[in-house]
Structure formats: structure tokens, C-alpha cells
N, C-alpha and C positions, 0 to 999 in steps of 0.2 A: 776334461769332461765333467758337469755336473753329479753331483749325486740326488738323486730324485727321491723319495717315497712314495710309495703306491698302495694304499689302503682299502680294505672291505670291511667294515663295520657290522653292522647290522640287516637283515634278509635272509630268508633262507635258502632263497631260488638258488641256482645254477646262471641265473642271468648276469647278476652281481660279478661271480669269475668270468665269464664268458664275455663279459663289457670291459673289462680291467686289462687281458693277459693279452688279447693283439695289440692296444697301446704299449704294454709292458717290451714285448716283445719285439716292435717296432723301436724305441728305445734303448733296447739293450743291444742290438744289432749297431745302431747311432755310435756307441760306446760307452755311454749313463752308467753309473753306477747305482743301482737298483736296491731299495730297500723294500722289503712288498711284507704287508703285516694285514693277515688274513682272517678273518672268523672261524674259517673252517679247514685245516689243513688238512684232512685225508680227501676231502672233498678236490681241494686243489693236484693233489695228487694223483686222485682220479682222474681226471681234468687233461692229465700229462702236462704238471708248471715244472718238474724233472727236463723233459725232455723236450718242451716249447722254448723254455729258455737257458739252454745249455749250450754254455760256452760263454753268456753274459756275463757280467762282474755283475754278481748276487748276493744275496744275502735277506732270508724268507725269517719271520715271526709271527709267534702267536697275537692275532690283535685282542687287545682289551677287553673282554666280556662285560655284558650287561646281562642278568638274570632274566631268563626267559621265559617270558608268562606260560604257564601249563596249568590244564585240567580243565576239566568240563564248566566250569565257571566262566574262565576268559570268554571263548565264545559267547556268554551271554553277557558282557560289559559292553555297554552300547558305544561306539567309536564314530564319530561322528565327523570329528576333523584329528589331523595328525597330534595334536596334543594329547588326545584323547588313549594314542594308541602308544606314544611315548613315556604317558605315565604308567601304561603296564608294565614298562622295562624298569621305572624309578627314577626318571630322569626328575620329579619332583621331591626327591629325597636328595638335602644335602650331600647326607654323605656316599651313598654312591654313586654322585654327581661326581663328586672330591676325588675318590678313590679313581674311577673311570679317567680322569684328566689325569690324576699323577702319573698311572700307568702311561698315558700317551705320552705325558712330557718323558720320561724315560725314553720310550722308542725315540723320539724326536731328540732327543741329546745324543743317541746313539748314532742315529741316520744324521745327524747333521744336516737337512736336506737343504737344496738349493729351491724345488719344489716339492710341491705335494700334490699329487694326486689321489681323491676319495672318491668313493662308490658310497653312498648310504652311511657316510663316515660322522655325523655329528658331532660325536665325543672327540674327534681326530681334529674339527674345525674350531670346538670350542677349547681344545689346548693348546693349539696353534696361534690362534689372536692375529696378530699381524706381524707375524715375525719372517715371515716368507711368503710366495706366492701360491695361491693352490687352483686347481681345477677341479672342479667338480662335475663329476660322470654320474648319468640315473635316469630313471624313466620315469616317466607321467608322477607317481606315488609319490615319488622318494625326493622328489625337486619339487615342492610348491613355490609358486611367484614369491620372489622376493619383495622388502621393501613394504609388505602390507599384511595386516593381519591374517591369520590362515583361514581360508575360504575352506567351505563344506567339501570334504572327500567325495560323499552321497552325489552326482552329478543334480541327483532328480530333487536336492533340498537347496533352499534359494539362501535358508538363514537358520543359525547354527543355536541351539538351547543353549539356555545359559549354564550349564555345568560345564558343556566344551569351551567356552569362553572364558568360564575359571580356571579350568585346567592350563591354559594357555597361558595367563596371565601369573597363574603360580608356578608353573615351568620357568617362565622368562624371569619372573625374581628369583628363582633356585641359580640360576645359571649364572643372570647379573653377579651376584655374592659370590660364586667361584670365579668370576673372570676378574672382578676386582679386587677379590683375593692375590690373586696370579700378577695385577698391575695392567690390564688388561682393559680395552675399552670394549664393554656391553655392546652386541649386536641391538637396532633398533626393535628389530620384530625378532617373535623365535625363524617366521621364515628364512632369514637373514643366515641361520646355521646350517642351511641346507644348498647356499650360494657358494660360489668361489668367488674370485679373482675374474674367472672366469666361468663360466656354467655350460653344460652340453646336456639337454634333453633330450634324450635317446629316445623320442614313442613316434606315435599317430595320434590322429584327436581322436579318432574312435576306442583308442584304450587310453587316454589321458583325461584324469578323472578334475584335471584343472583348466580344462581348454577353454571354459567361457570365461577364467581370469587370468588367462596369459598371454599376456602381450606378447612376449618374445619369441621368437620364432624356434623352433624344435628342429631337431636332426632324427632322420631314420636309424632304427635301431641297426644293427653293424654287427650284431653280436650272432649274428643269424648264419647256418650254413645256407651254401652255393644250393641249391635246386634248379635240376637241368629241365630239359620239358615234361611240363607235366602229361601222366599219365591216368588217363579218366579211370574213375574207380571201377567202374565194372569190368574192366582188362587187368584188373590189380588181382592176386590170389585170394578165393574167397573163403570169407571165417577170418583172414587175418588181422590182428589190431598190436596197438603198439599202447603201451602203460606207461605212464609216469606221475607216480606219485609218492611224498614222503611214505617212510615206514611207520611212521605215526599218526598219518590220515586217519580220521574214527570209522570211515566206511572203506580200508582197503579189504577188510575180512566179507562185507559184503561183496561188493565188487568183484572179489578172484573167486566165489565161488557162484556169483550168477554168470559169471563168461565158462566156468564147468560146467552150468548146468546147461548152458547151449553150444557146448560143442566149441567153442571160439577156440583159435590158437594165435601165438602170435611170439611178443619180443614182452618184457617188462624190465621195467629198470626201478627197481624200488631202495632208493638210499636208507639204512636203516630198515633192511625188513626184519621180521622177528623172525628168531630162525622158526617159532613154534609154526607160524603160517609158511614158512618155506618150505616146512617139512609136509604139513599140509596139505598144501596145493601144487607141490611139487609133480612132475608126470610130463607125457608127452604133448599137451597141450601149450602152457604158458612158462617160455623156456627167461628164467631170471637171469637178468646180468647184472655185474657187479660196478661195471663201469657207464660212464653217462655216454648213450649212443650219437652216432652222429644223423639226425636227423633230415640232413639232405640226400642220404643216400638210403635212409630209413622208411620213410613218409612213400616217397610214390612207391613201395612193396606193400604196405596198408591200407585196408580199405576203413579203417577207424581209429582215433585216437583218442586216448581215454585220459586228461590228466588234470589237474587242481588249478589251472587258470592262470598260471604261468603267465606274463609278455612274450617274453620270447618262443614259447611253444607253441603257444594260439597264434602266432601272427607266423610262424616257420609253417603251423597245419593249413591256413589261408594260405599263402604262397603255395603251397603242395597241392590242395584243391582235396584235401582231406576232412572228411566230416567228424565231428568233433562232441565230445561227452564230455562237459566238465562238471567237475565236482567239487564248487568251489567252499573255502572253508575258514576265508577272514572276507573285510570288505575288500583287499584292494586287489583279490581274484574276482569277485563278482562281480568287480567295475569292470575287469578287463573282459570275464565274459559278456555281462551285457554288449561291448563292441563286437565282439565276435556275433552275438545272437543277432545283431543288425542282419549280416550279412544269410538270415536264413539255413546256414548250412550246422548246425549245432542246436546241444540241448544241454539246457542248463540247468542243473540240479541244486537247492541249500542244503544242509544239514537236517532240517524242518521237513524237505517233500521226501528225501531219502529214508525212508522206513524200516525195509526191508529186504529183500534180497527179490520178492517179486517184482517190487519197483524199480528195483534196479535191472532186471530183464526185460521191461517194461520196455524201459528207454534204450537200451543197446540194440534189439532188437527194433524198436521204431528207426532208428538211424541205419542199420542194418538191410531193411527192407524197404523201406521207404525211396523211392525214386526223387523225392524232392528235396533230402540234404545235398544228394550229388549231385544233383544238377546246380545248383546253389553252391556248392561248395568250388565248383569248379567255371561258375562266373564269378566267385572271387576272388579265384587265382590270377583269372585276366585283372580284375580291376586292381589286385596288390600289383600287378607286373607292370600295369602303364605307369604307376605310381613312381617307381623308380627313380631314383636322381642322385646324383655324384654321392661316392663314398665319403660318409665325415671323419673317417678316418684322418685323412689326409690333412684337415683344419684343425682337427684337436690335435695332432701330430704339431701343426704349426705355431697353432699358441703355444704347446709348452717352448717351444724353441725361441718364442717371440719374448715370452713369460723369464724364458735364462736368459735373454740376452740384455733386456732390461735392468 
């Protein structure tokens, strides 16, 4: 049997695990020997990667960090294509270019792998070089067209200022010098680090913020629970809503206490909440859980979902016929809500319109009351469901297979 690796890099969602562990798992059942080196492991834990892959030949690591942009400044750094938003992690500084590869070469001397599998992995592709075969897993954001320079994240911008263009072009010489460092031949474009061997687009065009320059054809997201028929919202329990959002969101103090001041109850799953607001908002209204819900069995008991713009949540709340608040807090939330806002059933808040805690009852209670999210919300559950087509499970399954056998 192979030994494989299977990496998450960079992201913060839940969608990153959630895209990786049924490949993983499918895999390890095969009989693979599994190296899986993760950004977040209590996260994964949560997750249940204990108990989804037990009994596999395993063996889990911490993946290589990249410093993570904070504080109220980042949001105002204007990000306009993915270099833009790479060099808030440093990827334009030699040395924690350097440092970020050696670490991987490390995991990669240890895994020995036959392949690799990444999610969001860059730093994993650029220590890698061509020394094995990799696939690469991701959505709309995190996989731009290969082979060409990076087109505008922005859908609504045609052509990119020239600071993102230098950002781009001094990323790609940062990287060129470590790979030739390494012996290593330089990717053409930075797109080029975000390719495999092979590539799987996990989105829709309505959240893929590269659709008018990708030629290649994408795969339905996979990473989604089962939802059985849906139930129209007004036979759903009233007041109820369901939350997700990090514990460092700048509006979740807003947010938990305008659903107290209207009564709401429901489910929250806040990773990282501070205990000071747990203690806070604690009561019989909005009962916190510690672990990430399963939202197929979730969603149709809710008559609202409240979370940060997620992929996979916003396209789980369409499928459920669930009306939707998001509150998003980089661009490549805001892309995925604008597709969600297509569909009429959601309200879309910035950082900018969210003021205060009246604004924010504002909007929960328009969706709340308003007869036209749900009726909207629940002709886009019919059009997610025609939508439908063979699991891609079954093909990424296959290439890696075709990928070892090679």
C-alpha cells in the first residue's frame, strides 16, 4: 500500500477539514498509510479525525504555520487579488518563505509520501517541487486558474491596480529564490502553487469568485451533509436560529445580545468563544456547543442562520431552504455572499453597515418576519436540488489511485 499525505495549510473555515477527512477516510479504509498535517488540530478533533479514522495506519501533525494577520488594521489592507492577501501572511519575506518550506521538507522526509494531497496547501506545493504527485482540493478562493496571472478576486473588478500586480510579481521572485535554493524548478505564475498534478474545484459559479476565468470545469462541493426533505420554514419552531461564527468575529458581542433582546433561541457553535461573552450571554435562550453541528439534521429545525459567509454553510442553508444573515468579514466571505444574495433569500451585512446592536435587530428581525426570504429561500432549495450530479468523490478517489499507479 502507498503512503500518502494529506494536508490543510491555510483557512480558517471548518470547510478545509470537512473537504480532506472523507477523501482521507476513504483512503485509509483502501489500506494507505496516511500522513495528515493539519493547521488546526483541536479543530480536527472536534471534527471526530479520532474516531472517522480509526483503525487506519495513521499518523496526524501539526502543519507549518504562517503568522496570521490580526487586528483592526488587516481589514482595512485593500486585497484585491490573492497576492494581495498572501502577503499578509509573509509569503513576500524571504525568510518566512524559508523557514515555512524547511518545515514542510521535514514533514515530507518523514511521510515519505507516494502522494500528496493539499487543501489551501501552498507552502506544502512550494516544498514539494516535483518530487511526487499531488492533488489539490479547494473552492472557488483558494484554486485560481492556473497557468496565468491572478485575475481580480473582486468578481465586479475587470482589472487589478497596480500594487496588486507588484504584490504578485514580488511574491513570485520571493518564492522563485527558495525553490532554486531547494534545486527546484520555479512555478510559471504564482497561480501555478495553487495547482496539482491534478486539481478538483469543489464550488458553484455563484460562489466562485474566478468563474469568468476558468476554463476548467469544477466539481460540486462534497463536503456538505445529507438533507432529507426540506421543511418550509413556517412549520419550522418559531424564534429558532442556528450561529456560526469564529470567536473572534468583531460583531459576535453585537450579534448575541440583539438575538437577547428579541427573544430568539436556538443552537450556537462559536469556536473560540471568550469565556467573558459565554458567561455573558449564557441563559436559556442561545444554548453554546463546543463541537461543530451537523447541519443536515440542524438546518431544517431553523427558521434562520446566522454565520460569516462560509462556502459550505451558505450553500448547506440554500439546500435546507433556510434564510440566511451573514456577516461577512474578509472578501472571500463577501464573494460567497453576494451568490447567496442572488438567490433573494439572505441579508448581507460589512463590517461598515454593522454599527450597532439596533442594526443588527434591524436585519434579523427583517428576515424573521418578512414572508419573502422564505419564500425565496425555499425556491432555492428546489434549484440547489435539480442541480445535483454524480458525487466527485468517486473521481478524486480515482485519480489518486491512477496518480499511485503511475
Amino acid at each position: 500500500m502507498a503512503r500518502i499525505l494529506i494536508a490543510w495549510e491555510l483557512g480558517a473555515g471548518l470547510g478545509h477539514l470537512t473537504r480532506i477527512l472523507p477523501v482521507a477516510e476513504a483512503l485509509g479504509r483502501r489500506g494507505h498509510r496516511l500522513f495528515l498535517a493539519l493547521q488546526h488540530l483541536g479543530a480536527a478533533r472536534a471534527a471526530g479525525l479520532p474516531e472517522r479514522l480509526a483503525g487506519a495506519d495513521l499518523a496526524v501533525r501539526q502543519a507549518p504555520r504562517w503568522p496570521v494577520p490580526r487586528g483592526p488594521h488587516v481589514s482595512k489592507v485593500p486585497t484585491h487579488s490573492l497576492a494581495d492577501v498572501l502577503k499578509l501572511f509573509g509569503f513576500h519575506e524571504a525568510a518566512q518563505v524559508s523557514a515555512v518550506a524547511r518545515a514542510w521538507r521535514e514533514i515530507l522526509r518523514e511521510a515519505q509520501p507516494d502522494l500528496v494531497i493539499g487543501d489551501f496547501s501552498p507552502g506544502l506545493r512550494l516544498a514539494l517541487g516535483e518530487r511526487c504527485p499531488m492533488v489539490v482540493l479547494g473552492n472557488g478562493y483558494t484554486v485560481p486558474p492556473a497557468g496565468r496571472p491572478l485575475p481580480p478576486i473582486r468578481p465586479w473588478e475587470a482589472v487589478l491596480p497596480p500594487a496588486s500586480l507588484e504584490a504578485e510579481a514580488e511574491i513570485t521572485r520571493t518564492l522563485a529564490d527558495e525553490m532554486a535554493a531547494a534545486g527546484d524548478r520555479a512555478p510559471g505564475h504564482l497561480s501555478d502553487l495553487f495547482a496539482g498534478t491534478r486539481t478538483f474545484v469543489c464550488t458553484v459559479p455563484d460562489f466562485d469568485p474566478y468563474a469568468a476565468h476558468r476554463s476548467e470545469a469544477t466539481v460540486a462541493p462534497f463536503n456538505l451533509p445529507a438533507i432529507g426533505p426540506v421543511v418550509p420554514v413556517d412549520q419550522r419552531p418559531e424564534g429558532r436560529v442556528f450561529v456560526y461564527l469564529q470567536g473572534d468575529h468583531p460583531d459576535l458581542p453585537i450579534l448575541l445580545e440583539a438575538l437577547r433582546n428579541l427573544g430568539l433561541s436556538g443552537i450556537a457553535y462559536i469556536p473560540g468563544l471568550p469565556p467573558s461573552l459565554r458567561e455573558r450571554f449564557a441563559g436559556p435562550g442561545l444554548e453554546f456547543r463546543d463541537k461543530p453541528q451537523p447541519l443536515g439534521e440542524l438546518l431544517p429545525t431553523v427558521r434562520l442562520l446566522v454565520h460569516h459567509g462560509g462556502l459550505s454553510t451558505a450553500y448547506a442553508g440554500l439546500a435546507s431552504a433556510t434564510p440566511q444573515l451573514l456577516l461577512t468579514w474578509n472578501l472571500e466571505h463577501l464573494v460567497t455572499a453576494r451568490g447567496v444574495a442572488r438567490y433573494g433569500c439572505s441579508i448581507v451585512t460589512t463590517q461598515v453597515q454593522r454599527k450597532n446592536v439596533g442594526t443588527m435587530e434591524k436585519a434579523l428581525q427583517a428576515l424573521a418576519t418578512d414572508p419573502r426570504p422564505r419564500l425565496a429561500a425555499e425556491q432555492a432549495a428546489k434549484i440547489v436540488a435539480g442541480r445535483a450530479g454524480p458525487h466527485p468523490l468517486a473521481g478524486i478517489l480515482a485519480a489518486c489511485e491512477e496518480l499511485l499507479a503511475a
